[in-house]
C-alpha positions, 0 to 999 in steps of 0.5 A, a space after each residue: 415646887 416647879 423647876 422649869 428647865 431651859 433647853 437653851 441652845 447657843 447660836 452658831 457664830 463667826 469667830 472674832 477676825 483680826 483687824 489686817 488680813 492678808 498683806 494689809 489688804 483688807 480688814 476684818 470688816 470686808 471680810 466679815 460677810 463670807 465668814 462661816 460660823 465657827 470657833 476659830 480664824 487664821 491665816 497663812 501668807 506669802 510674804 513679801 507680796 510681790 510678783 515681779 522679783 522673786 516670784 511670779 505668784 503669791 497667795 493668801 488663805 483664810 480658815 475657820 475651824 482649820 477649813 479655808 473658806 476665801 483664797 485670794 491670790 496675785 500672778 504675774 500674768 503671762 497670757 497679757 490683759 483680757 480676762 481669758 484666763 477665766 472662762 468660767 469667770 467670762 461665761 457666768 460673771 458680771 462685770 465690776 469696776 476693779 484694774 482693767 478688767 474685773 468678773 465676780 462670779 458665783 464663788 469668786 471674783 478676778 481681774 486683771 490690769 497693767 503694771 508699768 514700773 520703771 524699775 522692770 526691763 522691757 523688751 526680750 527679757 521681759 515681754 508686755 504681757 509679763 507685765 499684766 497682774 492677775 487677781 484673784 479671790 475664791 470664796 467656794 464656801 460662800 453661797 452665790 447671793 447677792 450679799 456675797 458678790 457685793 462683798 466680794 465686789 468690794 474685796 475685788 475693787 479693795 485688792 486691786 487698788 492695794 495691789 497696784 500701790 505695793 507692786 508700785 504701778 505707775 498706771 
């Protein structure tokens, strides 16, 4: 009699991600690319997303296995449009298409544009460069691969049109 054994091991894989991540902001899909292999997936939230009310910032954190792995982040600007609140981002990013201005770079990708509401006060109480929105996604996990800045050119472009809709941009 032979019995064979079978060494079999099991490949590591992505936890299952949920449909809506982060406010609404992106699916599991847009994501998918810079999930690490594990177990398991959450995340943690702000809730409302909103800049100009009570906050000035709001932040969401995905995990796998209780590790973050993508942050993304939204801020009421303070030092009005330009992304120079990057310098990393201005030395070693490539331009995309998201607001105003947008830099993906080796582990993340930001961009910034202007918010016009008509419900925001202008003049002393508020000044123009309040009014500016920085984004933000840091991915420090993700290798710098050309898959991943596509797939965090893709988050970018996707955070900013929905952060400009829920914050009610006119622009």
């Amino acid at each position: 009699m032979v019995v064979l054994l079978c060494g079999c091991v099991q490949e590591p894989s992505a936890p299952s991600i949920p449909t809506s991540l982060c406010w609404g902001a992106f699916n599991g899909d847009a994501v998918a690319p810079l999930v690490p292999t594990g177990r398991s997936f959450s995340q943690t939230n702000d809730i409302p997303f909103d800049v100009f009310e009570q906050r000035s910032n709001t932040y969401c954190s995905l995990f796998v296995d209780d590790r973050d792995f993508l942050l993304v982040q939204v801020e009421r600007g303070i030092g009005g449009k330009g992304t120079d609140w990057n310098v990393y981002a201005r030395r070693h990013g490539s331009p995309v298409q998201a607001g105003d201005e947008g830099l993906v770079y080796d582990g993340g990708a930001g961009a910034v544009f202007l918010c016009e509401r008509p419900d925001l006060p202008t003049g002393p109480t508020r000044p123009l460069s309040e009014k500016y929105v920085e984004l933000e996604l840091t991915a420090d996990r993700a290798a710098d691969t050309p898959r991943n800045r596509e797939a965090l050119t893709d988050l970018l472009k996707r955070f900013a049109q929905f952060a400009k809709q829920h914050l009610k941009c006119r622009n």
